[in-house]
GUGU-111251 format. One record per residue (C-alpha): residue in three letters; x, y, z. Coordinates in Angstrom, 2 decimals. Layout:
# residues N
+-----+---------+---------+---------+
:  aa :       X :       Y :       Z :
+-----+---------+---------+---------+
: ALA :       X :       Y :       Z :
...
+-----+---------+---------+---------+
This chain:
# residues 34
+-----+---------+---------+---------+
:  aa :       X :       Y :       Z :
+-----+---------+---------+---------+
: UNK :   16.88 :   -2.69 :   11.62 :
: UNK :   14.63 :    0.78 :   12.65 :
: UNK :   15.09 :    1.76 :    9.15 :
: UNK :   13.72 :   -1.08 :    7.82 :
: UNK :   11.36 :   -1.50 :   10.02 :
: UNK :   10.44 :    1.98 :    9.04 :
: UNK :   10.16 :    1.69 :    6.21 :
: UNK :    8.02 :   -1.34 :    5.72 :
: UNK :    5.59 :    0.56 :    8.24 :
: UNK :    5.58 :    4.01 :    5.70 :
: UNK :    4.57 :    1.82 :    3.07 :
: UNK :    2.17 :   -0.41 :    4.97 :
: UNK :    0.31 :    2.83 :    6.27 :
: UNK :    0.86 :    3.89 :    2.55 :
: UNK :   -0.71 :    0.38 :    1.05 :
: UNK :   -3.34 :    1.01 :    3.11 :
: UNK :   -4.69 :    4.55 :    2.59 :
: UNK :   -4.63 :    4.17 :   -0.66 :
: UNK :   -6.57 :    1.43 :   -0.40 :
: UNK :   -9.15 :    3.23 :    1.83 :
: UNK :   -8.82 :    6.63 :    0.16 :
: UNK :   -9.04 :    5.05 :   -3.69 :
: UNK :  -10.64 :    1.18 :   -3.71 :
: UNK :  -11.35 :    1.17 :   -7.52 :
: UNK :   -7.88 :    2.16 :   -8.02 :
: UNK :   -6.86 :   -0.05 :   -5.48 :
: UNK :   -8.70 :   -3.34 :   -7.09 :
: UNK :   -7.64 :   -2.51 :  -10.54 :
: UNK :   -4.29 :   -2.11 :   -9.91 :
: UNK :   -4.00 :   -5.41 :   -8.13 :
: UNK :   -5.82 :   -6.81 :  -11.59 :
: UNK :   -3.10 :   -5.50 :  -13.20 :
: UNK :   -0.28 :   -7.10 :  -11.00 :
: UNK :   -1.85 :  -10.42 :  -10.83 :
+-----+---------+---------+---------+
């Protein structure tokens, strides 16, 4: 459970300094996904 819930917060804080740090990259890689 607390690793899990670790987990999804590391890449939650992750998902979203990237996205602050780097939007371009950030919008063209979710082009790319979707």
């Amino acid at each position: 459970m607390f690793e899990d819930t670790l987990g999804y917060k590391t890449v939650a804080l992750t998902m979203v300094n990237t996205t602050s740090t780097y939007p371009l990259l950030a919008l063209i890689t979710t082009h790319l996904v979707c």
